[in-house]
PDB file as gemmi writes it, atoms N, CA and C in Angstrom:
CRYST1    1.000    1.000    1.000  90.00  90.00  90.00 P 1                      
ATOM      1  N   UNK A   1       0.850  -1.174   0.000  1.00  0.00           N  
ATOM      2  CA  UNK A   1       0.000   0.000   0.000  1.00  0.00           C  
ATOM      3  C   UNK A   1       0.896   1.238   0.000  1.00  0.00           C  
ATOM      4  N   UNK A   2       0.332   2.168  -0.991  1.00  0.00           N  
ATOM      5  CA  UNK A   2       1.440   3.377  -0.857  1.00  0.00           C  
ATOM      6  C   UNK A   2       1.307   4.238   0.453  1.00  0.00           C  
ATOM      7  N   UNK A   3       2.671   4.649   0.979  1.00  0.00           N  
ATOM      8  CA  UNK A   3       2.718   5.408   2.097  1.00  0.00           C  
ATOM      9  C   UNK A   3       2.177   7.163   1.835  1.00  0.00           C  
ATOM     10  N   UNK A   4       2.353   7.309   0.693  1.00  0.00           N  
ATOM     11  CA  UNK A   4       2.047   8.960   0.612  1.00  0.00           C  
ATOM     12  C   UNK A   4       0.455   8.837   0.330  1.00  0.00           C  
ATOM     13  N   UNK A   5      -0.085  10.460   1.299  1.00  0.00           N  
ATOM     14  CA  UNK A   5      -1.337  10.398   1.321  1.00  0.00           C  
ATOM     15  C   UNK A   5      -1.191  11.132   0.006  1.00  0.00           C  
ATOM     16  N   UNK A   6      -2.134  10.859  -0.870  1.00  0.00           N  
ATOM     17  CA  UNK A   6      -2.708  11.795  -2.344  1.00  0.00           C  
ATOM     18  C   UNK A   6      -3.143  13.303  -1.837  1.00  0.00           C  
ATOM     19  N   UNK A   7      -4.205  12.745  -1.185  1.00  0.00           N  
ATOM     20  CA  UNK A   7      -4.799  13.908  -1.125  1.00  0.00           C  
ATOM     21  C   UNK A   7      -4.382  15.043   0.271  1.00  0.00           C  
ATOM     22  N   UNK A   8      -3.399  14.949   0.415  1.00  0.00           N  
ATOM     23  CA  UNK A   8      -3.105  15.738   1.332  1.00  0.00           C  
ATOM     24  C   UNK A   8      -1.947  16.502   0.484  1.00  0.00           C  
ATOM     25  N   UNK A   9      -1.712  16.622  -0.964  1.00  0.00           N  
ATOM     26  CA  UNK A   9      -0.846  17.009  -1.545  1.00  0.00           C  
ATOM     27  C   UNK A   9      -1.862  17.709  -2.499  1.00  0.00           C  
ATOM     28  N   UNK A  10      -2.807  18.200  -2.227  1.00  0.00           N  
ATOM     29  CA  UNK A  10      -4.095  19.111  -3.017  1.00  0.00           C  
ATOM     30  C   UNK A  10      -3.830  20.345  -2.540  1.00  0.00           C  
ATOM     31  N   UNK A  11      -3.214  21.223  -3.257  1.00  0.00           N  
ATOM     32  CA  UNK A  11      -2.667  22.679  -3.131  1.00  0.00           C  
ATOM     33  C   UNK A  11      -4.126  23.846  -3.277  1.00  0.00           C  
ATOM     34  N   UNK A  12      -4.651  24.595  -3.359  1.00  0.00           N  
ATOM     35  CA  UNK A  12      -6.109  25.646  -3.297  1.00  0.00           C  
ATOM     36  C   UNK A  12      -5.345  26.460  -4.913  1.00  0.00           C  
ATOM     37  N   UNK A  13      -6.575  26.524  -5.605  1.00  0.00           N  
ATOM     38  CA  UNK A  13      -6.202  27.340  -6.722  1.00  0.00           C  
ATOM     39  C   UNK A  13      -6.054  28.904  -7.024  1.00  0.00           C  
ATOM     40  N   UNK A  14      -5.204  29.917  -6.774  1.00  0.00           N  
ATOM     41  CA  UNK A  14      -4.918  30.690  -6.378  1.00  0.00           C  
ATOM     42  C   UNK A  14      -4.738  32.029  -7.739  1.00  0.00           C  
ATOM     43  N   UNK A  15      -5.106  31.352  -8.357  1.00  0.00           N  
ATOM     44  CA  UNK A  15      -4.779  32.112  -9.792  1.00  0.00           C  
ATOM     45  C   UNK A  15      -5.861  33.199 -10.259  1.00  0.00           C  
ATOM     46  N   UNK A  16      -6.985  32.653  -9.573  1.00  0.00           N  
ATOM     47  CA  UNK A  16      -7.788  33.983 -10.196  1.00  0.00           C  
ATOM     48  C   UNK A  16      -8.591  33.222 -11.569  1.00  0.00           C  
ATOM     49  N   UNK A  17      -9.210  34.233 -12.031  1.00  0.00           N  
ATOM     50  CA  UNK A  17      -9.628  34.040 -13.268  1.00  0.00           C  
ATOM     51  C   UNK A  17      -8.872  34.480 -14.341  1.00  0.00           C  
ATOM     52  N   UNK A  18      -9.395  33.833 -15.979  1.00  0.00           N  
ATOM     53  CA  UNK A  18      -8.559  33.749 -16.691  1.00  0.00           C  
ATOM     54  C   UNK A  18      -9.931  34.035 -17.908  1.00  0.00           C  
ATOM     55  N   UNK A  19     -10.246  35.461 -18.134  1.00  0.00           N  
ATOM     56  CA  UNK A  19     -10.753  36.156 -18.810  1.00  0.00           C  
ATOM     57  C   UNK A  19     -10.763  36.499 -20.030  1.00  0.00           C  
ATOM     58  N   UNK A  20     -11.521  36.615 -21.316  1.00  0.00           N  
ATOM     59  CA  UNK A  20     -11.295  36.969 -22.607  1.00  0.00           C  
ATOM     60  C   UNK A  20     -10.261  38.182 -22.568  1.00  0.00           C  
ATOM     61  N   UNK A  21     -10.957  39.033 -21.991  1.00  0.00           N  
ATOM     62  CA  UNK A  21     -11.265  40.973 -21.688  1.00  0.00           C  
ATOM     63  C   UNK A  21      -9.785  40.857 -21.104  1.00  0.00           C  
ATOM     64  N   UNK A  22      -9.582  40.019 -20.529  1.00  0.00           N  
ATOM     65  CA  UNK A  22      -8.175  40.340 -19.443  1.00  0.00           C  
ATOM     66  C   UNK A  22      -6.627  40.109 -20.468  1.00  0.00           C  
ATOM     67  N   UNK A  23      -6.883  39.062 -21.273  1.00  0.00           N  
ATOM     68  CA  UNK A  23      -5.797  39.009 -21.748  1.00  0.00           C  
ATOM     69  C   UNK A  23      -5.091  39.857 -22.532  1.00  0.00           C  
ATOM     70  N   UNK A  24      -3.481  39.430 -23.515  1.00  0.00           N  
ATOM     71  CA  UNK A  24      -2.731  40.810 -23.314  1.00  0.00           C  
ATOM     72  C   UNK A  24      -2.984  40.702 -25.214  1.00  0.00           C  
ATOM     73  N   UNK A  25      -3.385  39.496 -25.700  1.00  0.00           N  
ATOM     74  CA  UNK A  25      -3.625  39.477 -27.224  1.00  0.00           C  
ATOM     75  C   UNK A  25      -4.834  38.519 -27.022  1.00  0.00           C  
ATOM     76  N   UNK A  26      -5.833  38.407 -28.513  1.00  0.00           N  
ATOM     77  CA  UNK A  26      -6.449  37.509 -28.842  1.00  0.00           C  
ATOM     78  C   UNK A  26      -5.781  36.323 -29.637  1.00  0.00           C  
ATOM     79  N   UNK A  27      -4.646  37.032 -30.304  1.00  0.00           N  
ATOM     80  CA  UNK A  27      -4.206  36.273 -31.104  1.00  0.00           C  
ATOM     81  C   UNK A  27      -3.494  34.885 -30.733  1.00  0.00           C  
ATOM     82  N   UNK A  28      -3.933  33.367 -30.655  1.00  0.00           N  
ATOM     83  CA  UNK A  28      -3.810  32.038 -30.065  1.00  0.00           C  
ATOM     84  C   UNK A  28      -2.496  32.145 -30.022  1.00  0.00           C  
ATOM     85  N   UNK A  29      -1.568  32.264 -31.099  1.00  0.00           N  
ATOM     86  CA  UNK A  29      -0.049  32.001 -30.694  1.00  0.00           C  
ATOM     87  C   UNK A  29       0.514  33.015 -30.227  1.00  0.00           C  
ATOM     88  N   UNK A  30       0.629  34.189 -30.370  1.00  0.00           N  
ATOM     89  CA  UNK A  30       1.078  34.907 -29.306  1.00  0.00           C  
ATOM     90  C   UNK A  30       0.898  34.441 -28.174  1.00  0.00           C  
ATOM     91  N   UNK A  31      -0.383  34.473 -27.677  1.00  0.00           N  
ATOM     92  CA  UNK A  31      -0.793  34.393 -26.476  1.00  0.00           C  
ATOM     93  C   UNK A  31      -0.081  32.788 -25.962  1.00  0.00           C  
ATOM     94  N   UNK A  32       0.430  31.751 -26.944  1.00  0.00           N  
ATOM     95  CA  UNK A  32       0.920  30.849 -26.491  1.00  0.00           C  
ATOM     96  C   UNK A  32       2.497  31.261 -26.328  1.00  0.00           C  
ATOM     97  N   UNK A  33       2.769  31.522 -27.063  1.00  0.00           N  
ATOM     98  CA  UNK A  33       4.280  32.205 -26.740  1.00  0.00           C  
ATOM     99  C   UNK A  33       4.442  33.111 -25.488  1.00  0.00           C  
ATOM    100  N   UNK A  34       3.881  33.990 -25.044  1.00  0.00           N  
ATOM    101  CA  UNK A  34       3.891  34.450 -24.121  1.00  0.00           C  
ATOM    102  C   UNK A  34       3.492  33.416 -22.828  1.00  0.00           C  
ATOM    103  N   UNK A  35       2.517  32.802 -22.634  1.00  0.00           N  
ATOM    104  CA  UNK A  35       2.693  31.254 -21.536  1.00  0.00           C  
ATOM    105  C   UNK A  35       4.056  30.708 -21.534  1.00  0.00           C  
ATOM    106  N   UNK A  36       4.021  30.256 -22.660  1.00  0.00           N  
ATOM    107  CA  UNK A  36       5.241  29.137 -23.008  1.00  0.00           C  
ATOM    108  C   UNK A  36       6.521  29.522 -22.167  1.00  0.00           C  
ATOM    109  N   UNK A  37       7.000  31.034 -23.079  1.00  0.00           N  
ATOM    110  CA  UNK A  37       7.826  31.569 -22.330  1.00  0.00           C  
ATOM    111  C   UNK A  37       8.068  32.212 -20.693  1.00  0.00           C  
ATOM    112  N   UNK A  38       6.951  31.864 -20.507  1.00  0.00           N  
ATOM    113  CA  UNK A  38       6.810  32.589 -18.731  1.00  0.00           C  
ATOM    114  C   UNK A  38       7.142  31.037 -17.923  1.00  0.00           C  
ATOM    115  N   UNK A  39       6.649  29.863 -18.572  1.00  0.00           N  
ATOM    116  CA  UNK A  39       6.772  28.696 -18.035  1.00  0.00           C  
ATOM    117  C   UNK A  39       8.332  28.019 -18.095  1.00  0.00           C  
ATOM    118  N   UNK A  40       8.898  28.393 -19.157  1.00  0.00           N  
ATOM    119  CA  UNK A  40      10.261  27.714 -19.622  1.00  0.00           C  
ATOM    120  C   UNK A  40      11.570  28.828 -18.783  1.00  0.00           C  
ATOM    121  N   UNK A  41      11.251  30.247 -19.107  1.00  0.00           N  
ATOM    122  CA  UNK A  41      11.968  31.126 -17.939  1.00  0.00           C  
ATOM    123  C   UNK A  41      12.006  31.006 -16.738  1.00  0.00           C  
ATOM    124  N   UNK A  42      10.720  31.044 -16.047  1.00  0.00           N  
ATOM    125  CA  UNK A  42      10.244  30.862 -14.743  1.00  0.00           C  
ATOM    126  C   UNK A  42      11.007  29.273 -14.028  1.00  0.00           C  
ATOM    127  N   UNK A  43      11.357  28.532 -15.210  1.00  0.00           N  
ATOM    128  CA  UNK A  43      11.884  27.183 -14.222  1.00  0.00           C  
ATOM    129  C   UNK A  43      11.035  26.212 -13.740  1.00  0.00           C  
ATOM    130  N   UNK A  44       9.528  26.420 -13.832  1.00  0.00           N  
ATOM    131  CA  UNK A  44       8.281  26.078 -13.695  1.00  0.00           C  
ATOM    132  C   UNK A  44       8.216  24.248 -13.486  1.00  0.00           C  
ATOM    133  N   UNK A  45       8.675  24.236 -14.792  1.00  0.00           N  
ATOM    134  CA  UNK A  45       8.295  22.462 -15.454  1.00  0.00           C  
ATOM    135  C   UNK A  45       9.668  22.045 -15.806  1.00  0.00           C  
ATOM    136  N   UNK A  46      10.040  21.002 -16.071  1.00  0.00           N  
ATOM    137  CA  UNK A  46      11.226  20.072 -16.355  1.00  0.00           C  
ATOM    138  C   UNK A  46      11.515  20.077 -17.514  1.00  0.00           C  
ATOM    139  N   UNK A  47       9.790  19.855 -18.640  1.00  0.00           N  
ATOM    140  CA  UNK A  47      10.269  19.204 -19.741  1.00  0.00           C  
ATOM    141  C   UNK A  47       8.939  20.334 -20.684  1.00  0.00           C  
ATOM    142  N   UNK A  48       9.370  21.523 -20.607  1.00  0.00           N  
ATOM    143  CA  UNK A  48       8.172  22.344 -20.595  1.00  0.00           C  
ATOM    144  C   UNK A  48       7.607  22.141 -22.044  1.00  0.00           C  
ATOM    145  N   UNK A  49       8.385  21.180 -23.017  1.00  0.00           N  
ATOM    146  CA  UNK A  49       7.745  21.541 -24.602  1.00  0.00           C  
ATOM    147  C   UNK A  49       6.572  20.033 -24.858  1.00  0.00           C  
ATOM    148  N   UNK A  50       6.928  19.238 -23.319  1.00  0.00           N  
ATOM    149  CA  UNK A  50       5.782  18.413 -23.479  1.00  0.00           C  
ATOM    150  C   UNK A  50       4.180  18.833 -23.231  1.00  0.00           C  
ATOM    151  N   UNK A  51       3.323  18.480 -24.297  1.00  0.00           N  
ATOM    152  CA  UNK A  51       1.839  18.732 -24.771  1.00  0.00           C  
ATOM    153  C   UNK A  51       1.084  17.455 -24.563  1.00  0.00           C  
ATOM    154  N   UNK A  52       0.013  18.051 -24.314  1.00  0.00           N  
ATOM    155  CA  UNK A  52      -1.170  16.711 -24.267  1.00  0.00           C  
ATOM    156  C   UNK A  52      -2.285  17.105 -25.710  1.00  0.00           C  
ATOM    157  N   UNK A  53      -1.620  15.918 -26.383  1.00  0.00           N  
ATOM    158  CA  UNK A  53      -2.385  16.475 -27.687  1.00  0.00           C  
ATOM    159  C   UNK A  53      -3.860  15.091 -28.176  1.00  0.00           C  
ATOM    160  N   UNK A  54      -4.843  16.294 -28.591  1.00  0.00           N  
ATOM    161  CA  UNK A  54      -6.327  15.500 -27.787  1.00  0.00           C  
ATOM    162  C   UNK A  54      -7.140  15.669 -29.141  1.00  0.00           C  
ATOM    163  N   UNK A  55      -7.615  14.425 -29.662  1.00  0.00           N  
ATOM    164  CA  UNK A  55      -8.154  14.357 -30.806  1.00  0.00           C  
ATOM    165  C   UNK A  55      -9.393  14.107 -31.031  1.00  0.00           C  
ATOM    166  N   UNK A  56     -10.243  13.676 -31.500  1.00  0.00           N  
ATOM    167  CA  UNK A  56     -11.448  12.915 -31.328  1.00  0.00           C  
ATOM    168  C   UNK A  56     -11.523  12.281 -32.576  1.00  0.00           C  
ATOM    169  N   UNK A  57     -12.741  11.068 -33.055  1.00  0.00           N  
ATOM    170  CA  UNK A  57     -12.858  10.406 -33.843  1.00  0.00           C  
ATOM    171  C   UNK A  57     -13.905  10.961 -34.747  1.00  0.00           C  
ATOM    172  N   UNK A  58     -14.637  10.650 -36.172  1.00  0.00           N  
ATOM    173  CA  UNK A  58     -15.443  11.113 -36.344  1.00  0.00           C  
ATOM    174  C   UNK A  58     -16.664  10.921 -35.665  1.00  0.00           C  
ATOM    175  N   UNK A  59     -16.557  10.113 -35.132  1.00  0.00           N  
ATOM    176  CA  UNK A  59     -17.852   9.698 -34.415  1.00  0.00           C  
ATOM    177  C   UNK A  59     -17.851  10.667 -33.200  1.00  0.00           C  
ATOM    178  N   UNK A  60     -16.753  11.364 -32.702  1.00  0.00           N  
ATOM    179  CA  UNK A  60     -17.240  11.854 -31.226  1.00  0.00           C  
ATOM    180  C   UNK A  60     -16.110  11.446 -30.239  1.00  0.00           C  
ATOM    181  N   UNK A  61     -15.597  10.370 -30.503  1.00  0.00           N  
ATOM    182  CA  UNK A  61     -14.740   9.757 -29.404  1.00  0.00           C  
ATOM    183  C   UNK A  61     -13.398  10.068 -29.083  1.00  0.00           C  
ATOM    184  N   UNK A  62     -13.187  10.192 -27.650  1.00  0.00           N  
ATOM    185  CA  UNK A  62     -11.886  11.337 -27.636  1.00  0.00           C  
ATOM    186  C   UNK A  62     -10.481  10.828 -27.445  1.00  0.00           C  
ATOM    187  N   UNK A  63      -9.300  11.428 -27.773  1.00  0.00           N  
ATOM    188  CA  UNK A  63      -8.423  10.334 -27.392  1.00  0.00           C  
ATOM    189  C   UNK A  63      -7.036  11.362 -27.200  1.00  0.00           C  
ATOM    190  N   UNK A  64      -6.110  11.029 -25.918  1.00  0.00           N  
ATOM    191  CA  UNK A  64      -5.258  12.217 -25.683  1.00  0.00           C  
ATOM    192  C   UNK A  64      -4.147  11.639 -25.444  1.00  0.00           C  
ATOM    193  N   UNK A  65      -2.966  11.946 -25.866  1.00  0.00           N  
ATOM    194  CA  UNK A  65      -1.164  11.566 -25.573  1.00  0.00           C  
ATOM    195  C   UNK A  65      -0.720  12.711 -25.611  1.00  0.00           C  
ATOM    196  N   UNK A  66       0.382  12.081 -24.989  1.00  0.00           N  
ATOM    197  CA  UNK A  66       1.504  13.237 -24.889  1.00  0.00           C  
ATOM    198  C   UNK A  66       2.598  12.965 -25.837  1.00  0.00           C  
ATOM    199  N   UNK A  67       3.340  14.502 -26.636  1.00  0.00           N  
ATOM    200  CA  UNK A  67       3.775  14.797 -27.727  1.00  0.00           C  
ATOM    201  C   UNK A  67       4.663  15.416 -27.082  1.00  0.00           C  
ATOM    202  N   UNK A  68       5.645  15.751 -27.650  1.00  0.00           N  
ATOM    203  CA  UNK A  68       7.212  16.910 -27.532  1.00  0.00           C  
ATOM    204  C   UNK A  68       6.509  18.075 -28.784  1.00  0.00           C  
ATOM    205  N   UNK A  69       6.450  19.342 -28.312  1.00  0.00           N  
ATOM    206  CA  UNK A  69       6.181  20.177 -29.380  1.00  0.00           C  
ATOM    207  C   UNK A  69       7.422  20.827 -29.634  1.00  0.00           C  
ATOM    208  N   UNK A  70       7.873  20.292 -31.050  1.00  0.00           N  
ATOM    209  CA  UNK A  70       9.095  20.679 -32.106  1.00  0.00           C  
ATOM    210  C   UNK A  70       8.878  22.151 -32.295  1.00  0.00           C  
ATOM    211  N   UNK A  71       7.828  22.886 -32.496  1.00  0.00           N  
ATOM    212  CA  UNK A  71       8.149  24.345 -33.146  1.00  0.00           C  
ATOM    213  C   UNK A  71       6.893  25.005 -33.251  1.00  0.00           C  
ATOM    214  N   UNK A  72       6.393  26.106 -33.529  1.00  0.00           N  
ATOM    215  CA  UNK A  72       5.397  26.732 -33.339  1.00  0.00           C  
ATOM    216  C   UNK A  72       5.859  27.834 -34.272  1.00  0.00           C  
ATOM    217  N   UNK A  73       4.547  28.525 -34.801  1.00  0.00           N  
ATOM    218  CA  UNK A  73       4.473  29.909 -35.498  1.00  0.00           C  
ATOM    219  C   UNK A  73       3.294  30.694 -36.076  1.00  0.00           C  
ATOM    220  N   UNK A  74       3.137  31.096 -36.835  1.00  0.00           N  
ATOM    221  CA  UNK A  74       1.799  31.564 -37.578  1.00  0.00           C  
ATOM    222  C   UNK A  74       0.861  30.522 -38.133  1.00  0.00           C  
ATOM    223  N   UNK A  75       1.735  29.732 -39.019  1.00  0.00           N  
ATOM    224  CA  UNK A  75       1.195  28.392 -39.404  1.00  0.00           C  
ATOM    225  C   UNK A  75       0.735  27.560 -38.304  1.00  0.00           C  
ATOM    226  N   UNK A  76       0.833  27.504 -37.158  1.00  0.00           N  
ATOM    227  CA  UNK A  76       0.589  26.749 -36.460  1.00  0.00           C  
ATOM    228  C   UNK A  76       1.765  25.646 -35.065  1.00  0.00           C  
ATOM    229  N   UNK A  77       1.568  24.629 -35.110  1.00  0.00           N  
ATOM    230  CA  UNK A  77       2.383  24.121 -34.113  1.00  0.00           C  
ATOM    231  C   UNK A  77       3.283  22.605 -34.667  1.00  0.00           C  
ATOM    232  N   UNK A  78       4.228  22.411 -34.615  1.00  0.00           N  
ATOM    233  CA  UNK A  78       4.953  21.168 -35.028  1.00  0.00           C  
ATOM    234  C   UNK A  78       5.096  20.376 -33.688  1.00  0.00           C  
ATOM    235  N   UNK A  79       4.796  19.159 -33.887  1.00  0.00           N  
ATOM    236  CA  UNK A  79       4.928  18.096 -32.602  1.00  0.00           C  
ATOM    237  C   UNK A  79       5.068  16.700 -33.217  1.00  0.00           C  
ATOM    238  N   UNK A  80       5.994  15.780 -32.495  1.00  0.00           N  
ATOM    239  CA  UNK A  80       6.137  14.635 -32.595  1.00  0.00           C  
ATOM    240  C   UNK A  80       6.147  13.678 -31.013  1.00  0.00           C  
TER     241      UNK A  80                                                      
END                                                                             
């Protein structure tokens, strides 16, 4: 049986809201570049270019892995 309690490692969410009106662009990649970079500076995460990339079927059905994202830009996002 594991010794660490789970749920006593449940931190309170402290962030506030996360608003249309509030943000600093509409524009999706900016606005990802600016995360990205606050997360990868900041020291935040380990392996910060890992993504959970989430698809669905035609039918509806959903399905999610994790990817390394290679590159990003106007066009969009590169991941393998």
């Amino acid at each position: 049986m594991a010794s660490v309690q789970l749920a006593d490692m449940r931190q309170p969410y402290v962030s506030g809201t996360l608003l249309e009106k509030d943000l600093p662009t509409l524009n999706p990649i900016e606005l990802f570049e600016k995360w990205f970079l606050e997360v990868k500076e900041g020291g935040l995460m380990y392996e910060s270019n890992a993504v959970a990339l989430s698809t669905t079927t035609k039918t509806g059905f959903p399905s999610s892995r994790m990817v390394l994202l290679k590159g990003y830009g106007p066009d969009g996002f590169v991941f393998f």
